[in-house]
ROSE-4610 file (N, C-alpha, C; in Angstrom, 1 decimal, always signed):
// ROSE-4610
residu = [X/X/X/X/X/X/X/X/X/X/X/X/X/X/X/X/X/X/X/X/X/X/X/X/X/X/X/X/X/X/X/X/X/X/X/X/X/X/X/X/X/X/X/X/X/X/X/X/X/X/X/X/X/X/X/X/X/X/X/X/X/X/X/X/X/X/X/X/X/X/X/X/X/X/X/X/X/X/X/X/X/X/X/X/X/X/X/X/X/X/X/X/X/X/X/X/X/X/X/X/X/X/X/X/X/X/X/X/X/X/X/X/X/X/X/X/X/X/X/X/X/X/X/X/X/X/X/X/X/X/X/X/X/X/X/X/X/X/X/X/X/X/X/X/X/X/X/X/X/X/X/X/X/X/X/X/X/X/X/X/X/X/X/X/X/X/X/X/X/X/X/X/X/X/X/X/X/X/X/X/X/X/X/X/X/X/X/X/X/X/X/X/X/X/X/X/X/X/X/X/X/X/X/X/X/X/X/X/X/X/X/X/X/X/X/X/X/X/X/X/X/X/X/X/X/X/X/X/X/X/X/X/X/X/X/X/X/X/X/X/X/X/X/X/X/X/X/X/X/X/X/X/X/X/X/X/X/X/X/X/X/X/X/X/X/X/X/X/X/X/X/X/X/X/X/X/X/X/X/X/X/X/X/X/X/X/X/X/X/X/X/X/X/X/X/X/X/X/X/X/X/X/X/X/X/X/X/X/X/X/X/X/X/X/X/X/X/X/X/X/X/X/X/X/X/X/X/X/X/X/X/X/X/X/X/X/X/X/X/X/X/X/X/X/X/X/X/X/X/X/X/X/X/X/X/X/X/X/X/X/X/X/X/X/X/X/X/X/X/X/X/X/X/X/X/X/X/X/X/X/X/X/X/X/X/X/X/X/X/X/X/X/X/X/X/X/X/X/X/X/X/X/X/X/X/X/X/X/X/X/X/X/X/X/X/X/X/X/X/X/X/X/X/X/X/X/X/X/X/X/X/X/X/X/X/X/X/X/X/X/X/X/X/X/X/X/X/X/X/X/X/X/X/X/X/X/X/X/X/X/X/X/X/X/X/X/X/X/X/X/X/X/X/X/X/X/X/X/X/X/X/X/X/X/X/X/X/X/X]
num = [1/1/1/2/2/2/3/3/3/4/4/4/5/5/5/6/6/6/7/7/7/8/8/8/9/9/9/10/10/10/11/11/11/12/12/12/13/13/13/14/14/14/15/15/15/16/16/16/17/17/17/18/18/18/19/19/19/20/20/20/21/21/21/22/22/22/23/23/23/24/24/24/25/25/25/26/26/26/27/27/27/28/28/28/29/29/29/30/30/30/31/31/31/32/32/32/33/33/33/34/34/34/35/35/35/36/36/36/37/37/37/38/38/38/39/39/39/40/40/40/41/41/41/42/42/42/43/43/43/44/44/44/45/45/45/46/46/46/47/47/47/48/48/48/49/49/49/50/50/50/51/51/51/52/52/52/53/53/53/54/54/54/55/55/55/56/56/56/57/57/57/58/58/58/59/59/59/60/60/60/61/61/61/62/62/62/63/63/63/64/64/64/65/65/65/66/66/66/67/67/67/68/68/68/69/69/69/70/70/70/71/71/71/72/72/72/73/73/73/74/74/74/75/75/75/76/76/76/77/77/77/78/78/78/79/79/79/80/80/80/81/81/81/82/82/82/83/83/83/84/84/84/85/85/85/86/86/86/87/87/87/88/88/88/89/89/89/90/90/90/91/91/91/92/92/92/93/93/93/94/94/94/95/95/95/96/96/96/97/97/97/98/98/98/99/99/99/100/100/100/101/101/101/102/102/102/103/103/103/104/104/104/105/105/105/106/106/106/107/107/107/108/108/108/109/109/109/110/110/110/111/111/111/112/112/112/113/113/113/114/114/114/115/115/115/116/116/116/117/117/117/118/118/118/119/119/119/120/120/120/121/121/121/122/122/122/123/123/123/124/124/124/125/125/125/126/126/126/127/127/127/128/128/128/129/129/129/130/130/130/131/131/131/132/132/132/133/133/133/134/134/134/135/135/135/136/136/136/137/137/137/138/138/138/139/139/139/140/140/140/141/141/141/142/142/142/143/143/143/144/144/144/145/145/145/146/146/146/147/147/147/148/148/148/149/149/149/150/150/150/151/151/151/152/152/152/153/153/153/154/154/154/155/155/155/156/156/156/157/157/157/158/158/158/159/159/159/160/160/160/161/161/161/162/162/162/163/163/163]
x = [+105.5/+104.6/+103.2/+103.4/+101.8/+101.2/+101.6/+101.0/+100.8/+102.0/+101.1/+99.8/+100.2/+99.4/+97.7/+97.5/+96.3/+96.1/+96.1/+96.0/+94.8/+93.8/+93.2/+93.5/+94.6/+95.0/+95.3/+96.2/+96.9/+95.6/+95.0/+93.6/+93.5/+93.9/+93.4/+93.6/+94.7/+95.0/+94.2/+93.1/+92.7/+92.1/+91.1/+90.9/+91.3/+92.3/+93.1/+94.1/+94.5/+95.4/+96.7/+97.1/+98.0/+99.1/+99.9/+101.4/+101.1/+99.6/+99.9/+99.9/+98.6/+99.1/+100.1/+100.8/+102.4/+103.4/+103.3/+104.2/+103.9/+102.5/+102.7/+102.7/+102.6/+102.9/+103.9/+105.2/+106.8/+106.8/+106.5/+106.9/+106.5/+105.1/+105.2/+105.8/+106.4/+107.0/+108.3/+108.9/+110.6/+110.6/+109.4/+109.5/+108.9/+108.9/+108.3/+109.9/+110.6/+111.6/+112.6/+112.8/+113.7/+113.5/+112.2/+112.5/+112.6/+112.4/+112.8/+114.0/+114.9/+116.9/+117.0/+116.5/+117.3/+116.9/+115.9/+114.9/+116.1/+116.9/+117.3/+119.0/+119.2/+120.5/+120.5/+119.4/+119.2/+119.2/+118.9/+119.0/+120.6/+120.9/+122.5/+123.3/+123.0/+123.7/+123.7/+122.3/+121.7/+122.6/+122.5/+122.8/+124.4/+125.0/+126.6/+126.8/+126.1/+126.3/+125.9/+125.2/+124.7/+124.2/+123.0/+122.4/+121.3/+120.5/+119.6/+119.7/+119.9/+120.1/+121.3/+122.2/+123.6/+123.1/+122.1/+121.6/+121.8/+121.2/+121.8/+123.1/+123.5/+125.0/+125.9/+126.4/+126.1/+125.5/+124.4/+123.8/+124.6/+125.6/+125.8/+127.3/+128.1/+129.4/+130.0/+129.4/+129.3/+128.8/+127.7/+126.3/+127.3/+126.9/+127.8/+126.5/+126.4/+125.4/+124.9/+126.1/+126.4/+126.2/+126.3/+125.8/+124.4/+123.6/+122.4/+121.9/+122.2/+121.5/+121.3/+122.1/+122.5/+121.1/+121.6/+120.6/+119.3/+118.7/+117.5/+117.0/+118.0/+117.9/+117.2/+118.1/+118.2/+116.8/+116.1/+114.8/+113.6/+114.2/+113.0/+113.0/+113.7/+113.6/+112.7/+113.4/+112.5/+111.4/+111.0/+109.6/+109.2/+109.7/+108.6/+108.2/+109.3/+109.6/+108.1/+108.4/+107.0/+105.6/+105.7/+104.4/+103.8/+104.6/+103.9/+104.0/+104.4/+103.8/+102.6/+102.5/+101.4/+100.2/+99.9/+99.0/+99.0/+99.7/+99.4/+98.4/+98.8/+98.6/+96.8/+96.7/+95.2/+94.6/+94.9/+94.6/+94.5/+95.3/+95.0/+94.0/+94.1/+93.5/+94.7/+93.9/+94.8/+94.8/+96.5/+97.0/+97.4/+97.1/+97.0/+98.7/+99.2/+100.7/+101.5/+101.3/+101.8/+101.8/+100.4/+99.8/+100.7/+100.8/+101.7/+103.3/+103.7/+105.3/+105.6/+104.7/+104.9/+104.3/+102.8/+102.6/+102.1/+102.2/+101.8/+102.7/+102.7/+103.8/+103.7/+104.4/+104.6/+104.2/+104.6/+103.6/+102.0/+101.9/+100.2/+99.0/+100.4/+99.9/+99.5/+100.3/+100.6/+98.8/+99.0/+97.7/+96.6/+96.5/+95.3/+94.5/+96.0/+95.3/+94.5/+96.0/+95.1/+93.9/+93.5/+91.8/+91.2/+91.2/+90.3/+90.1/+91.2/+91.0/+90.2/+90.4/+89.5/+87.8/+88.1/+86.3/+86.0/+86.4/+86.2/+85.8/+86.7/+86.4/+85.1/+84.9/+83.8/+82.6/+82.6/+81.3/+81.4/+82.1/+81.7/+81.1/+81.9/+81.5/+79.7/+79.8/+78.1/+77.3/+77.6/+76.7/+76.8/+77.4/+77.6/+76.7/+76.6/+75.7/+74.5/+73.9/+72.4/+72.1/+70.8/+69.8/+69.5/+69.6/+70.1/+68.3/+67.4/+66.1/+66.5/+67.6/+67.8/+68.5/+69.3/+70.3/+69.0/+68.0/+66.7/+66.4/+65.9/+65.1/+65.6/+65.2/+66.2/+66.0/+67.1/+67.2/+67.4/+67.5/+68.3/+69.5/+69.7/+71.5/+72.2/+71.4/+72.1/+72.6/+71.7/+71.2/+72.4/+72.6/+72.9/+74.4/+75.3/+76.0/+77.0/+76.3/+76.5/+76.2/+75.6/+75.7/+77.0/+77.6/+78.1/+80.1/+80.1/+80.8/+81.7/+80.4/+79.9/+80.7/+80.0/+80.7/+81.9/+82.7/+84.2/+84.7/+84.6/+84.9/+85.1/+84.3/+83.9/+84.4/+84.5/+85.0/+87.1/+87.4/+88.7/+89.6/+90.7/+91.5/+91.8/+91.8/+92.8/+93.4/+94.3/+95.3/+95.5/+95.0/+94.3/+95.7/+95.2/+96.9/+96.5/+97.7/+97.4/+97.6/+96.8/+96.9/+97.6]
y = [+98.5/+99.5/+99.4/+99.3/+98.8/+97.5/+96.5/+95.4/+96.1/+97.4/+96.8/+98.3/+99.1/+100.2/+99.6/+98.2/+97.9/+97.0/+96.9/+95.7/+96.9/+96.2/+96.5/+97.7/+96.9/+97.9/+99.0/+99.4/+100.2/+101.8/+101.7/+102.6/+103.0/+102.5/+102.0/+103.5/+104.9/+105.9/+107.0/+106.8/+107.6/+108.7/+108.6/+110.0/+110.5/+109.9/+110.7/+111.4/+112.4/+113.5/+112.9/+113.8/+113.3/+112.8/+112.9/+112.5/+111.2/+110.8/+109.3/+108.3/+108.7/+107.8/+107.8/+108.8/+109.0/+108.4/+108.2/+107.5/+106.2/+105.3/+104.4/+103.7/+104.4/+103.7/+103.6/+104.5/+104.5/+103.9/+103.1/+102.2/+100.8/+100.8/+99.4/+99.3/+100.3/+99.8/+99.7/+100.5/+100.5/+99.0/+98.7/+96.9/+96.0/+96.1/+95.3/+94.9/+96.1/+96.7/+95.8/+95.9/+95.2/+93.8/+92.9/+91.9/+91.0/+92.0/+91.7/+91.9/+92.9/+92.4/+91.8/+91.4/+90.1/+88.6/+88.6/+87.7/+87.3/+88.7/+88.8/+88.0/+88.6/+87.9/+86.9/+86.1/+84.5/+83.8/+84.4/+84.1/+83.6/+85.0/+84.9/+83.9/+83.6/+82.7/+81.1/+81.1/+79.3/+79.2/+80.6/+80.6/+80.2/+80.3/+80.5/+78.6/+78.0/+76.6/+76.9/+77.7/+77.6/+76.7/+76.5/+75.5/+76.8/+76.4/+77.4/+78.0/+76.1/+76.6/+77.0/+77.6/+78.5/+79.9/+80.2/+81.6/+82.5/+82.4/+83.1/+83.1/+82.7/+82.5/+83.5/+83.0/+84.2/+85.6/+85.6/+87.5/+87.9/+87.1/+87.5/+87.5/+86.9/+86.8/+87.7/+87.7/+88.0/+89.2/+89.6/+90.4/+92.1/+93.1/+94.2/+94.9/+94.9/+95.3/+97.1/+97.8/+99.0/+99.7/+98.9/+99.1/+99.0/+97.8/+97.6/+98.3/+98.9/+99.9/+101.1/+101.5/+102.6/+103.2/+101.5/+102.0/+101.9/+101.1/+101.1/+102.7/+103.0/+104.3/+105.6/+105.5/+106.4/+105.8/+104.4/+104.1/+104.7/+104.8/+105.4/+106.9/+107.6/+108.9/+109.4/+108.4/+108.3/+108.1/+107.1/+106.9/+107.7/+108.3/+109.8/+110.6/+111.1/+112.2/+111.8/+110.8/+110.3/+110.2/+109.4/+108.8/+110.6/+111.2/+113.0/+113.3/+113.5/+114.6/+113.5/+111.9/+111.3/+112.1/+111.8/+112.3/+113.8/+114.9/+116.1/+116.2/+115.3/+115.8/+114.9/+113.8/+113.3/+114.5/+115.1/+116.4/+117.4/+117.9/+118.6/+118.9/+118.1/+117.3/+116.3/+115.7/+114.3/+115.7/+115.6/+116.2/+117.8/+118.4/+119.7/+120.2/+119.1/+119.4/+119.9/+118.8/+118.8/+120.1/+120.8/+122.0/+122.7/+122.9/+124.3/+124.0/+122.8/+122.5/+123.0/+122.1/+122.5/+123.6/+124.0/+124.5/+126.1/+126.7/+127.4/+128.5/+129.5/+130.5/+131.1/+130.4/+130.6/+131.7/+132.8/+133.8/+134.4/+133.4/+133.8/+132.1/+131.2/+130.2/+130.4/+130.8/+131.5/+132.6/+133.5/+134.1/+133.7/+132.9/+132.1/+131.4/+130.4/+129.5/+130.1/+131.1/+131.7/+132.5/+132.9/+133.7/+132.3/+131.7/+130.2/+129.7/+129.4/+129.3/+130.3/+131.2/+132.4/+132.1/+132.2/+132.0/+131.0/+130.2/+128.4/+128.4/+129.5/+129.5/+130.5/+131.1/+132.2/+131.5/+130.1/+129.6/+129.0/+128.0/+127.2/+128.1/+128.9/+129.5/+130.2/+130.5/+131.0/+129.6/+128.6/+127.1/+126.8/+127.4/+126.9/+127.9/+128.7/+130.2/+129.9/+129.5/+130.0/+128.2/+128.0/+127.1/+126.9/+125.7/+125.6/+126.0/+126.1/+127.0/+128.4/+129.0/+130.6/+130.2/+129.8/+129.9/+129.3/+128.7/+128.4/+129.4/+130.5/+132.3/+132.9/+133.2/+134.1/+135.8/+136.5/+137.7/+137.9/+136.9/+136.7/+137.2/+137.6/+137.9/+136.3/+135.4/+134.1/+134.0/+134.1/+133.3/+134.4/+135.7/+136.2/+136.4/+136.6/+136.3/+134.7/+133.7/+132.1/+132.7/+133.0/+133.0/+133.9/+135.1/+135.8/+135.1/+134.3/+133.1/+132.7/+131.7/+130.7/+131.2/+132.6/+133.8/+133.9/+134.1/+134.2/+132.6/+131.7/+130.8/+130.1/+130.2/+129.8/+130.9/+132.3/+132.7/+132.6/+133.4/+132.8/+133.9/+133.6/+133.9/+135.5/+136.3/+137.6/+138.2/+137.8/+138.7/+139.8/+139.9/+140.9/+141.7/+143.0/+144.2/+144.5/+144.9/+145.5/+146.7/+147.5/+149.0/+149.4]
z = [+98.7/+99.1/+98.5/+97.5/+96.4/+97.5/+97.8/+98.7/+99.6/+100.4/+102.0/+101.6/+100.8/+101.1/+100.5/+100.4/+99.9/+101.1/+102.6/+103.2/+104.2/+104.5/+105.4/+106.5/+107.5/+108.8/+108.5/+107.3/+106.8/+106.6/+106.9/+106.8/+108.7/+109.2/+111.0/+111.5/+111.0/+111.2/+110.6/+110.0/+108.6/+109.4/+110.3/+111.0/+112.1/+112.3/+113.2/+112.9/+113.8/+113.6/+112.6/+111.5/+110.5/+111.1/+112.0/+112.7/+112.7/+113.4/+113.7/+112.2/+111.1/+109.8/+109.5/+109.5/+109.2/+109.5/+111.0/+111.9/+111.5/+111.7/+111.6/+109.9/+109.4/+107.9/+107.5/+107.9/+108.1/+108.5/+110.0/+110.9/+109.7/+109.5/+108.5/+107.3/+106.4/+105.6/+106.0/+106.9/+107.3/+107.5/+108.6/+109.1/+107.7/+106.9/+105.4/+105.0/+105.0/+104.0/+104.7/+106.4/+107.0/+107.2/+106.9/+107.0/+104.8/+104.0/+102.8/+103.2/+103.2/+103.6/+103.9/+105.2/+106.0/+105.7/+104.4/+103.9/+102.5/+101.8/+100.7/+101.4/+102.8/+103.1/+103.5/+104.1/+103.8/+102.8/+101.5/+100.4/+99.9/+99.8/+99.6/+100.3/+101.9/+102.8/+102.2/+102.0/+101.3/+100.3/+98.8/+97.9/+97.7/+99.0/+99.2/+99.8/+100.0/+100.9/+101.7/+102.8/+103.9/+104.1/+105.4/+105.9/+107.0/+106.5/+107.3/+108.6/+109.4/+110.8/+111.5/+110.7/+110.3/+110.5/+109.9/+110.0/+111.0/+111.8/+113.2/+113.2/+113.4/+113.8/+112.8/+111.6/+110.4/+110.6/+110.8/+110.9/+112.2/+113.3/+114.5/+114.0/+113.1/+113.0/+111.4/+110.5/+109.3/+108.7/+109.5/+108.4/+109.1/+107.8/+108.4/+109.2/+110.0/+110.9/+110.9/+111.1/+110.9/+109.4/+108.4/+107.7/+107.0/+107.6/+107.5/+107.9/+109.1/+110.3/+109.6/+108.8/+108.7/+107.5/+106.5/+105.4/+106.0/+106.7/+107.3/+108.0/+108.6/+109.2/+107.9/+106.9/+105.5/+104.8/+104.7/+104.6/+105.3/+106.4/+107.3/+107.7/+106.9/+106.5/+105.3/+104.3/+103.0/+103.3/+104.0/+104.4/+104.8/+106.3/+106.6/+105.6/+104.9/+103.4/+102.6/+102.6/+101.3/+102.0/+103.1/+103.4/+103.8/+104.6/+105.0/+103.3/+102.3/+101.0/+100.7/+101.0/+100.1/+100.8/+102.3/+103.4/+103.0/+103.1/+102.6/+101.2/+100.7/+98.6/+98.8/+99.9/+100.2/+100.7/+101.7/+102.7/+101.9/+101.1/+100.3/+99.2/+98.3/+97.7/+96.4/+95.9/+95.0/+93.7/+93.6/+92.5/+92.5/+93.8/+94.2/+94.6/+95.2/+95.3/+94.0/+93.3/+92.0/+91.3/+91.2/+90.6/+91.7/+92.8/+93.3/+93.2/+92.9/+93.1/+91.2/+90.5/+88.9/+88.2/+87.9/+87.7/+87.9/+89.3/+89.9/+89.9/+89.7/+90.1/+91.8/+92.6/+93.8/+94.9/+94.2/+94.9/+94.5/+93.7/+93.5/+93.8/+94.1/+95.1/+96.5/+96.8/+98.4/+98.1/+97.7/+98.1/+97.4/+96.6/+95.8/+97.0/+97.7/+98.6/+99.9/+100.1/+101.2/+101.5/+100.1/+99.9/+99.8/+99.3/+99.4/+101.2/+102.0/+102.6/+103.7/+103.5/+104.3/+104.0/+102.3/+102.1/+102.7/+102.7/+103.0/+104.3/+105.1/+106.9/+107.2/+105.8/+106.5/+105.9/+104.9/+104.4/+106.0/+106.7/+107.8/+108.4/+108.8/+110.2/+110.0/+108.6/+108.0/+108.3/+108.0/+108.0/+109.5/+110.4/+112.0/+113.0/+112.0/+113.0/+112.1/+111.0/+110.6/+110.2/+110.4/+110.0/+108.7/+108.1/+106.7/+106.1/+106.5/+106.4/+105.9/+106.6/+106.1/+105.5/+104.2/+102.9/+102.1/+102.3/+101.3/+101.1/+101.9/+101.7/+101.1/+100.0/+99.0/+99.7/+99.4/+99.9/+101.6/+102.4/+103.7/+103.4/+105.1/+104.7/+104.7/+105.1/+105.3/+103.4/+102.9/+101.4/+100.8/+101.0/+100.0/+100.1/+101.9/+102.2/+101.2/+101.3/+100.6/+99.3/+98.9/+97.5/+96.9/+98.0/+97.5/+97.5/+98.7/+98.9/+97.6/+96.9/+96.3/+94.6/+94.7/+92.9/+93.6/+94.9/+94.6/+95.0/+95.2/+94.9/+93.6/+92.7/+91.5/+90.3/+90.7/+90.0/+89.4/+88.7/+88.4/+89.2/+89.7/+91.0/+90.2/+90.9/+91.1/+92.1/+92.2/+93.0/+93.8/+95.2/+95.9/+95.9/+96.0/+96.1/+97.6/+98.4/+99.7/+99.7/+100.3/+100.2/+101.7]
């Protein structure tokens, strides 16, 4: 995984919708993974007296098929499992999973994130309606609105009560 996740192509998904990196990075290492087995049972075959061009014949008469399949199958679960938390924890940001899986007390993650995210949608939607000319004007409602943003972002989280 360290090789292929440094090869060029392996990037070819990066802005598009998260399913597809996902899908296809599972697809290349399940296929990495399956031709190292069948790479590792040629080994074994040589290792045993074989004769290379034996091979076929052997993976057709020999190799437990149903169980190769099987683990390959159980690989490419793991793979989804991982490659979707790596893409999340990038999406997220690097190291932010970790902080809500370990260190976070769960229900004050849940509303931490979701006030961040609110602010976060009402700075866009502020930077998508006003000309970045009005957040320069001090005392605009553009300027003071963003500024006021900016103090609950930066300030330290409390825990909204619902009335």
């Amino acid at each position: 995984m360290l090789v292929t996740d440094n090869l060029p192509f392996m990037r070819r998904f990066d802005g598009a919708p998260l399913i597809q990196p996902i899908l296809f990075k599972s697809a290349i290492y399940w296929l990495c993974v399956f031709m190292v087995r069948l790479a590792e049972g040629l080994l074994h075959f040589l290792a045993a007296g074989g004769v290379l061009a034996d091979f076929p014949a052997h993976l057709v008469q020999h190799f437990s098929w149903p169980r190769f399949l099987s683990i390959q199958l159980w690989l490419m679960v793991l793979f989804l499992i991982y490659v979707t938390t790596h893409e999340l924890n990038v999406l997220i940001g690097d190291g932010e999973l970790y902080r809500l899986f370990f260190r976070w007390n769960s229900s004050k993650a849940k509303l931490t994130r979701r006030q961040r995210i609110r602010l976060l949608t009402r700075l866009n939607r502020l930077t998508e309606a006003n000309p970045i000319e009005a957040f320069s004007e001090r005392g605009s409602p553009a300027h003071t609105e963003l500024v006021g943003i900016l103090r609950q972002l930066a300030s330290p989280v409390v825990p909204l009560t619902r009335a």
